[in-house]
C-alpha positions in Angstrom: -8.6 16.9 10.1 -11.4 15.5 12.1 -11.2 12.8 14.9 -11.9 9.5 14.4 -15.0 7.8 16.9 -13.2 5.1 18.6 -16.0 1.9 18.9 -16.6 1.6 22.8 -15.5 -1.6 24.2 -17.6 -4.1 24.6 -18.8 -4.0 28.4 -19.1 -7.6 30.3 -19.8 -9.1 34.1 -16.7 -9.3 35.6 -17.5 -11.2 38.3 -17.2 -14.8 37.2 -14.3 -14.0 35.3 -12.7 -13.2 38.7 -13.8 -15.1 40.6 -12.4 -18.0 38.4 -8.8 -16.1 38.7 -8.8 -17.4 42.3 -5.6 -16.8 43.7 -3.8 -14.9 41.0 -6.3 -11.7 41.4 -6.1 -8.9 44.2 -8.3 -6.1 44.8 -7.2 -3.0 45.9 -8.3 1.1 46.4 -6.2 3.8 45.6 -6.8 7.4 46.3 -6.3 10.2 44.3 -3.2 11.3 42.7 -1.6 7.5 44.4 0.7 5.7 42.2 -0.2 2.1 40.9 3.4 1.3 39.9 5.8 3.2 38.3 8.1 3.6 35.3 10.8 1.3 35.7 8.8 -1.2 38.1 8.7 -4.7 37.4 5.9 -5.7 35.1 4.7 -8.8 35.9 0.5 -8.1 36.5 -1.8 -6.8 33.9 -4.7 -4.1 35.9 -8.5 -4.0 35.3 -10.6 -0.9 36.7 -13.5 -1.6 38.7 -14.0 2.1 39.4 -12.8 5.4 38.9 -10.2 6.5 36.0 -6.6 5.9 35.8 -3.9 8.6 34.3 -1.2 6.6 32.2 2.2 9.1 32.5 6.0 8.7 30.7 9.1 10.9 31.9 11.6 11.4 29.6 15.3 11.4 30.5 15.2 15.0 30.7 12.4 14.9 33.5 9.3 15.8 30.9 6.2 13.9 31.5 3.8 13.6 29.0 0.2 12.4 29.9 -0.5 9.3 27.4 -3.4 7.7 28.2 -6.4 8.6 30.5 -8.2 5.4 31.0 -12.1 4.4 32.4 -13.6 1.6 34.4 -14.3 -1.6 32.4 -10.4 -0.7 30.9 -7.3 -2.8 31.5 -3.4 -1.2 31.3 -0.4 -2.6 32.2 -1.0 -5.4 29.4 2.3 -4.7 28.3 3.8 -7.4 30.7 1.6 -10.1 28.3 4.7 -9.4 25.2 7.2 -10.0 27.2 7.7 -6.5 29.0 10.0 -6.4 31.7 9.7 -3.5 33.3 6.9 -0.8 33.1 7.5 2.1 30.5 5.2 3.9 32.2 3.7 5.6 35.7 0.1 4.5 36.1 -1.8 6.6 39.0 -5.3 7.1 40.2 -7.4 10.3 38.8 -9.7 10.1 41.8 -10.7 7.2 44.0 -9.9 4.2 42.1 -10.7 0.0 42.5 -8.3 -1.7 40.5 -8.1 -5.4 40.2 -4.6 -6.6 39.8 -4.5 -10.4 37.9 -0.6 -11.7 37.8 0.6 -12.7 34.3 0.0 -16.4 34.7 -3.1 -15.8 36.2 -4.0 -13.8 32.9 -2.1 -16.6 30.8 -4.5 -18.7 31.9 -7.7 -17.1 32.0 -7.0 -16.4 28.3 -6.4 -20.0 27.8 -9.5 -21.7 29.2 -12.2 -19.0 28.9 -12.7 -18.1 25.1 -15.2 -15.2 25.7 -12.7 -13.6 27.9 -10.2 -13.9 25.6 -12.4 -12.8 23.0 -13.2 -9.5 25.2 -9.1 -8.8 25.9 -8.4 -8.9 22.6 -11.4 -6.4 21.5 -9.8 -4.3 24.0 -6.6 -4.7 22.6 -7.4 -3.9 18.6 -9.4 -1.0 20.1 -6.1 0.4 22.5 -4.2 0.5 19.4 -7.1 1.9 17.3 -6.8 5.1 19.7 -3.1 4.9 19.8 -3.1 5.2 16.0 -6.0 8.0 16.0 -3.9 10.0 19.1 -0.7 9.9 16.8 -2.7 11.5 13.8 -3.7 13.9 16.0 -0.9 15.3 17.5 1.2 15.2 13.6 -2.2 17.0 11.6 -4.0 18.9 13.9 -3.5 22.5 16.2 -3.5 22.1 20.0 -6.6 23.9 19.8 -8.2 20.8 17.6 -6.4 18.8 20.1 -7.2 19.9 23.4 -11.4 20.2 22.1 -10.7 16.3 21.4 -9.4 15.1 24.9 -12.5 17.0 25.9 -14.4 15.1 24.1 -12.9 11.8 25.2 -12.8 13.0 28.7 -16.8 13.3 28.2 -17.2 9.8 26.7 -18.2 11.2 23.3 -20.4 9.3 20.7 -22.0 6.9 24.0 -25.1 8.9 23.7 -26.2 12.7 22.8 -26.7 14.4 26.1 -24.3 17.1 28.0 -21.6 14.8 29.8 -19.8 15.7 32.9 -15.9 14.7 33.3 -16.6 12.5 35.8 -12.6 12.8 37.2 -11.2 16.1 38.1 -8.3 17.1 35.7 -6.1 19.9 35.9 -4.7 22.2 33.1 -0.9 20.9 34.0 -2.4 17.2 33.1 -4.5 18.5 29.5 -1.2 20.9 28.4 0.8 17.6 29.1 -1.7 15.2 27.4 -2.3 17.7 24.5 1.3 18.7 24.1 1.4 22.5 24.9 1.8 25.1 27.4 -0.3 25.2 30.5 -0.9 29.3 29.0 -2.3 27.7 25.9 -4.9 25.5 27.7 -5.7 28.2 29.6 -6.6 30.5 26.8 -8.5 28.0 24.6 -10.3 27.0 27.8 -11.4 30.7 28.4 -12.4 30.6 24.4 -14.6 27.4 24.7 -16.5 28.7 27.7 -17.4 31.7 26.1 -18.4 30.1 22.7 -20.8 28.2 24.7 -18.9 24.7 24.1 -18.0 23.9 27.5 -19.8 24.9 31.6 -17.2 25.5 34.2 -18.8 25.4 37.4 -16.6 23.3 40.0 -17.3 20.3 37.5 -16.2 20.4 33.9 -19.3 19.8 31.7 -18.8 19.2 27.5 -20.8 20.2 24.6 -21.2 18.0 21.5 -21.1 21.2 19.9 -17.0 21.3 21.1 -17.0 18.8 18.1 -17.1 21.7 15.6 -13.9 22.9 16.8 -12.7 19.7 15.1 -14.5 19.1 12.2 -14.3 23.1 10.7 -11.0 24.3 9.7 
């Protein structure tokens, strides 16, 4: 079953948006592999990244994680605290060297209120977040881990923004695609190994994509 192309969010100037957040906004670095928050933290802020890209993580009780979301600047997460959410489901952490802009619920509250082209914007981003939830969920019931793993690729190199050779900008590990893609670290190494040699991906300290990886999806 082939992916679906998720529309790119619309980009915008962040700077008078928060700089009209005033007191309710902080701005803060992390470093690699540094937590955010954590499952079971209080969620009471919703997250905007300046820069870098943010790895969205669950745990289950019997101490699997599962990678569920790998997110990119101009992206917000922790929204979940805007329905009522208590506590976080979730451990957000920084995929390399991250500025995140944290904005307190009633901070956010507000901005939606009294700016309609921001509210316009967070709700783009919201119809397309559920978009990819819906097109991840289809993947993981229809299609092989092979199909799987060339699609996170594909993501990873910000597919369908243009035609040229992408780099993955981040670092990722094979632990963190077996996770996201739902298989064994052994698998992603062997489909890896099969890419490279089919000419579909570059290994060479950075991780560089082939639009032709997308006929691993699209041929059966």
């Amino acid at each position: 079953m082939a992916t679906k192309k998720i529309k790119a969010i619309p980009q915008f100037d962040p700077q008078p948006f928060l700089a009209s957040v005033g007191a309710g906004k902080s701005v803060v670095g992390y470093q690699r592999d540094q937590p955010i928050f954590r499952q079971g933290d209080a969620a009471d802020a919703v997250f905007y990244i300046q820069q870098g890209k943010v790895q969205i993580t669950v745990v289950s009780e019997q101490g699997k994680e599962g990678v569920i979301a790998i997110q990119e600047p101009g992206e917000f997460f922790g929204e979940g605290c805007m329905a009522g959410q208590l506590l976080h489901l979730a451990t957000a952490s920084a995929m390399a060297d991250c500025t995140i802009v944290r904005i307190t619920k009633d901070a956010m509250i507000k901005a939606l209120r009294d700016d309609p082209t921001f509210a316009q914007l967070f709700m783009a981003f919201l119809l397309s977040r559920n978009a990819q939830i819906e097109s991840d969920l289809v993947d993981q019931l229809f299609n092989s881990s092979e199909k799987r793993l060339a699609r996170v690729l594909l993501l990873l190199a910000n597919f369908g923004k243009d035609a040229k050779l992408e780099t993955v900008i981040a670092p990722i590990n094979q632990e963190i695609l077996a996770a996201k893609v739902g298989t064994t670290r052994s698998r992603i190494n062997f489909f890896m190994n099969k890419f490279r040699k089919l000419g579909f991906i570059e290994y060479n300290g950075t991780l560089k994509v082939h639009t032709s990886l997308l006929n691993v999806i699209v041929h059966d």
